[in-house]
NUNUPA-633438 format. One record per residue (C-alpha): residue in three letters; x, y, z. Coordinates in steps of 0.5 Angstrom, whole numbers, plus 500, padded with zeros to 3 digits. Layout:
BEGIN
AlaXYZ...
//
This chain:
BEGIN
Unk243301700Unk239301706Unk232295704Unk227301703Unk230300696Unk227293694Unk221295696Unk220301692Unk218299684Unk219291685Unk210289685Unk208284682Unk204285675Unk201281670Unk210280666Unk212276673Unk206273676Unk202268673Unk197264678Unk199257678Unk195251675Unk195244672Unk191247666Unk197250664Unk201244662Unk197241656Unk197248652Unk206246653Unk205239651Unk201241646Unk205246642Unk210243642Unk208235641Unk202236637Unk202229634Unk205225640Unk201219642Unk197223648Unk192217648Unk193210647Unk185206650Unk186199646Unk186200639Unk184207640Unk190213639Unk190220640Unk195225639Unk196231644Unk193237639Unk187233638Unk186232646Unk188239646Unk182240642Unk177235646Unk178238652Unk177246650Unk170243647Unk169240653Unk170246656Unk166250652Unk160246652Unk159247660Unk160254659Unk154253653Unk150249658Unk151254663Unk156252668Unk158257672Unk165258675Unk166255682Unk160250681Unk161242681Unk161237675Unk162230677Unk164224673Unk163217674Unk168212670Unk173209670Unk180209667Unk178212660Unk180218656Unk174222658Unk176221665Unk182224662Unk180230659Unk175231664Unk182233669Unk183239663Unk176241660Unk172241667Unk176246670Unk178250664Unk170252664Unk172254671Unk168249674Unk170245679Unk172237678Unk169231682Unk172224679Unk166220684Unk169213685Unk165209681Unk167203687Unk162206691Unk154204693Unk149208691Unk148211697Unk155213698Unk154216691Unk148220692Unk152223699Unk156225694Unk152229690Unk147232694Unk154235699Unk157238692Unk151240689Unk153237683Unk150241677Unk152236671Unk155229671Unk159224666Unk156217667Unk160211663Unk155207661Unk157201666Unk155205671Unk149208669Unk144202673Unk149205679Unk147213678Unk139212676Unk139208683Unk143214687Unk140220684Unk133217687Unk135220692Unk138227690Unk131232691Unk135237686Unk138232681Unk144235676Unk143234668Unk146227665Unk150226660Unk152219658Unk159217656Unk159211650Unk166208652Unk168203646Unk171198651Unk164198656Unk159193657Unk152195655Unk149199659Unk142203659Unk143211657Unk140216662Unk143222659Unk140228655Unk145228650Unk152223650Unk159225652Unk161226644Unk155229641Unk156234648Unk164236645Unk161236637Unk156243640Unk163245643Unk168251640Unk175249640Unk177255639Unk174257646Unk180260650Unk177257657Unk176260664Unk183261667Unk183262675Unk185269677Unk187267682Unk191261684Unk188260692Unk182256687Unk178250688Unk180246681Unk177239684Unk173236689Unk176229692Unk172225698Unk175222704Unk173215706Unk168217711Unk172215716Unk168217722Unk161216718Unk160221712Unk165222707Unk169229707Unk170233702Unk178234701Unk179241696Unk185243693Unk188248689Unk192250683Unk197252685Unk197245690Unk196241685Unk200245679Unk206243684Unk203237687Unk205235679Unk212237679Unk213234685Unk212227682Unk215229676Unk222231680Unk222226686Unk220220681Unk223223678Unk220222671Unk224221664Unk222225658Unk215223654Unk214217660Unk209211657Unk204210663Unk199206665Unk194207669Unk192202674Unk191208679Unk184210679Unk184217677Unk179218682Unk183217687Unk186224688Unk187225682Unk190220680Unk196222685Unk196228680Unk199224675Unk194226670Unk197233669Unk203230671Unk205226665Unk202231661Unk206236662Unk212231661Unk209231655Unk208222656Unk203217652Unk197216658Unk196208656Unk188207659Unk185201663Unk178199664Unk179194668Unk185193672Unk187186673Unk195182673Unk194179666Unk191186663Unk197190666Unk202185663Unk199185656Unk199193657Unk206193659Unk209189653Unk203191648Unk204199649Unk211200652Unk209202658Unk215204662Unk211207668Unk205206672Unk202207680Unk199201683Unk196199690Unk200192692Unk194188691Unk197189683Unk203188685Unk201182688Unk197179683Unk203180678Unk207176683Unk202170684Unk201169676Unk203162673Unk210162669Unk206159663Unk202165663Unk208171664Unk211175658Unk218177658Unk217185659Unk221189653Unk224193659Unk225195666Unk219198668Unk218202675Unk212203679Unk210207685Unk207204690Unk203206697Unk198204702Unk200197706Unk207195704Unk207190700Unk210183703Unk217182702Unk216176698Unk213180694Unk217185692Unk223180690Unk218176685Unk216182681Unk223185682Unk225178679Unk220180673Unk224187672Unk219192676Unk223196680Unk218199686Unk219204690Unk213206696Unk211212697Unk205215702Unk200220700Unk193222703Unk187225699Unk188232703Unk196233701Unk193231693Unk199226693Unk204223695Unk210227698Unk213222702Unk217216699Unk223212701Unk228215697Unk234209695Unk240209697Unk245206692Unk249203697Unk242198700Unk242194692Unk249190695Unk244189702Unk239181702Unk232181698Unk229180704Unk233186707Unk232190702Unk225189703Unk224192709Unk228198707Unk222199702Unk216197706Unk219204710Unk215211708Unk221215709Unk223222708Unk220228705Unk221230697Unk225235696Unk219240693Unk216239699Unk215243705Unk216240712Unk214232715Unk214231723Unk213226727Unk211228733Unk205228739Unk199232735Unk197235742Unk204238743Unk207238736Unk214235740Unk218231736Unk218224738Unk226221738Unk229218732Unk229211736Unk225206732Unk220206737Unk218212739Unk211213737Unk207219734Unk202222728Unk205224722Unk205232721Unk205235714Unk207242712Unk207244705Unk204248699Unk200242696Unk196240702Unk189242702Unk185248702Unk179244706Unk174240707Unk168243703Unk162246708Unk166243715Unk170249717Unk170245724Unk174239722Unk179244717Unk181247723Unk182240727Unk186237721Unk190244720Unk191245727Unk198248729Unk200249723Unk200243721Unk196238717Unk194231721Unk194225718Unk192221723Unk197216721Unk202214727Unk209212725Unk215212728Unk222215726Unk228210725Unk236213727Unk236216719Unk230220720Unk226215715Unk219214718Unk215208717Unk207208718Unk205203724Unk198204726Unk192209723Unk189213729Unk183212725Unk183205724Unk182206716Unk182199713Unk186199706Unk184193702Unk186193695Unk188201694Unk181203697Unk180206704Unk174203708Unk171206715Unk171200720Unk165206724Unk162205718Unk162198717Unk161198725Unk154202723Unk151197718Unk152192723Unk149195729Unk143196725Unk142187726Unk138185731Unk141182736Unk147186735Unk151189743Unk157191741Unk161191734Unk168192732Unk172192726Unk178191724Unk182189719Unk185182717Unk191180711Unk190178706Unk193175700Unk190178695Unk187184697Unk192186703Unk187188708Unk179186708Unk175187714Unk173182719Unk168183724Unk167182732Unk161182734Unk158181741Unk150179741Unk144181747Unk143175752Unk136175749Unk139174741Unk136170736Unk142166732Unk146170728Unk151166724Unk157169720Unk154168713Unk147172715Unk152179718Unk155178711Unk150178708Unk147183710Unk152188710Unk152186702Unk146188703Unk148196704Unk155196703Unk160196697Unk161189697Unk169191698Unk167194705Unk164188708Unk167183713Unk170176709Unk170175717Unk166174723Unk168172729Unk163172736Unk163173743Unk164178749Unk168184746Unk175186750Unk173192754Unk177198759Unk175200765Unk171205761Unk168201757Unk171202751Unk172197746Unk180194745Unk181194738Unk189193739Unk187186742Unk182184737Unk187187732Unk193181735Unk186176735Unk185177727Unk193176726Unk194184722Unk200186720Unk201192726Unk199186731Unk204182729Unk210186728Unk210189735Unk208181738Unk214181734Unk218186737
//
């Protein structure tokens, strides 16, 4: 038989080619569990076919209200069930999601706004005060619905109409607008800003629908897992795992406000079995008086990203029976398909040692494509020595589709055939990478990415002001906080510490503003060009201090 013949009568058509989406998974959930906890948000419950029905009357609403397929629905709240079923009712009208991250400034948000060209957005009362500021400064200002969260502190209404009246005008029967194509735009996520304007990262379904089975097997998740949300759901998505744990058919535990105390009690109230978090979380656990501890009714497993958590803390909160595993991730990949895959020969190994091993990003996940550490300009590897250094470089089908209305850094960032993460790393002898810089000088402080350029912009506005540089500093709590070099004009006015840091407050989110402020000649080459690496070692960061270690 020559191979002319499986070419001949094998088309795809509508019995074996459906487009993929994430939106498919609460239909499945729903049939099949109707009245499993869905949703638990305090005191409140809800099942799974009364969160189907929810989001088919979100979705139908929009549509009433004349959204158009492809167009921007943004949200500003929290960790509640409207963020929730803003993850299905949103694309279900064929709308795009933007979940805004509520932590921002107003400029920030308003950026955001106009950039996206959002149509409609879902405000949680907390955060009205914030939004009426940002839309001061949108010249087309998208209609506005409030969300009444039981558990929210007052706030004023600034919608035409609210978040449950919105669903009631919905028809639950509504059957949604599919994507016909699964190379669809579901949501819209920014980046940081890492060198001024945040950008907009553009996944797919079909990236997130694989992105969601990817953490369901490489976790992997157990049947009808009990989750926390101690995530933002803004950030990517919540990694995914708002379609994710629907589509294992789990209870989605929501938190408001995330702190130590709150997630315990969530744990032993709800029977929480899993949950994501920044290490600041962890640390916070870690650091909480034994006078104030409950005894966890289980072992519980949490997933962990950004700077690894110091060893110390991960043997305390080991200790309290949380089984963490570290994983890396970035907004343009929709979650994270890196992750330091266990061996069950290291459990026999030291705390401390152990602690190592898992402070390592490590190797790729089994539904994901291609990881390489590598020299960005020639794609060549480098050695698996524990010391070469390179970019990460990612190949696979969850990475992003682009960067929204900026075809210039999509090309850039997907140069080669391969995502850059800007992110540096080295290989250790078993092929597990561990991240040793950021090329771009992120600084992650609680979980949040904050933009040294963009906090070096703020400051450089000061009177005075020569030459500034950010970088970041440990920090017990939060991880990494800012601190600031600064080197003033000869003909300066006195500038103290507290009046950059106020300034900046001024026109930052508080968390992006420097804790420090140190003053005098910055360190420079031949060029001119500031050495970070030097005022990296001055303020004692991690990088800085494992390679003096080294």
């Amino acid at each position: 038989m020559s191979a002319k013949a499986y070419s001949q009568g094998l088309e795809k058509n509508a019995a074996n080619h459906v487009p993929l989406t994430p939106l498919t998974f609460l239909d499945r959930t729903a049939d099949v569990y109707p009245d499993r906890t869905a949703i638990i948000h305090g005191d409140f419950r809800q099942t799974w076919a009364e969160t189907r029905e929810r989001c088919y009357r979100l979705a139908s609403a929009l549509v009433q209200m004349g959204i158009e397929s492809g167009e921007t629905v943004s949200i500003i709240a929290p960790n509640t069930p409207a963020m929730l079923e803003a993850h299905f009712g949103v694309p279900l009208s064929g709308a795009v999601l933007n979940a805004v991250n509520c932590r921002l400034d107003a400029d920030g948000v308003a950026f955001i706004l106009r950039h996206g060209e959002c149509k409609l957005l879902l405000v949680d009362r907390e955060f009205a005060p914030l939004v009426e500021k940002a839309l001061r400064s949108v010249s087309n200002p998208p209609r506005v619905i409030d969300i009444n969260d039981h558990e929210a502190p007052d706030g004023p209404a600034i919608g035409e109409t609210d978040y449950e009246s919105l669903l009631t005008s919905g028809d639950p029967a509504f059957a949604g607008r599919r994507p016909v194509d699964e190379w669809t735009p579901i949501a819209l996520n920014y980046t940081s800003g890492t060198t001024g304007d945040p950008k907009g990262v553009v996944p797919s379904h079909r990236g997130t629908y694989l992105m969601s089975l990817l953490q369901m097997t490489n976790w992997p998740l157990p049947r009808a897992p009990v989750y926390l949300w101690t995530l933002p759901m803004f950030h990517a998505n919540g990694w995914c795992f708002t379609w994710a744990i629907t589509a294992a058919a789990g209870t989605h535990v929501c938190l408001r406000k995330v702190n130590a105390a709150n997630v315990l009690s969530a744990i032993v109230r709800h029977g929480v079995d899993h949950f994501c978090a920044a290490p600041i979380v962890l640390s916070g656990l870690a650091s909480m008086p034994h006078s104030e501890r409950q005894p966890l009714p289980r072992r519980v497993r949490v997933l962990t990203a950004g700077s690894p958590a110091p060893a110390a803390v991960l043997e305390a909160v080991g200790a309290m029976g949380f089984d963490v595993d570290h994983v890396f991730g970035i907004t343009e990949i929709s979650g994270t398909p890196i992750s330091c895959a266990w061996h069950d020969e290291w459990d026999t190994l030291p705390p401390e040692q152990q602690g190592k091993l898992k402070a390592r990003q490590g190797v790729r996940a089994a539904a994901f494509e291609k990881m390489s550490v590598a020299d960005p300009e020639t794609l060549e590897t480098v050695s698996a020595d524990s010391k070469s250094c390179g970019e990460v470089l990612v190949r696979g089908n969850t990475v992003m589709m682009g960067y929204l209305k900026n075809p210039e850094a999509t090309a850039k960032a997907l140069a080669g055939g391969w995502f850059h993460t800007g992110d540096l790393a080295i290989v250790h002898p078993d092929g597990y990478i561990q991240i040793t810089d950021r090329s771009k000088d992120v600084i992650i402080s609680g979980g949040e990415n904050i933009s040294s350029v963009e906090v070096e912009e703020v400051i450089y506005r000061m009177s005075g002001v020569l030459n500034a540089a950010v970088v970041a500093q440990p920090d017990d709590k939060w991880g990494e906080t800012p601190c600031a070099f600064i080197e003033l004009r000869p003909d300066s006015p006195s500038i103290t510490e507290e009046d950059v840091i106020s300034f900046c407050r001024e026109r930052l989110a508080h968390f992006k503003c420097p804790r420090r402020v140190i003053f005098g000649e910055l360190p420079k080459t031949a060029t001119g060009k500031i050495q970070k690496f030097r005022l990296r070692e001055q303020a004692g960061s991690r990088v800085a201090i494992t390679r003096l270690a080294e």
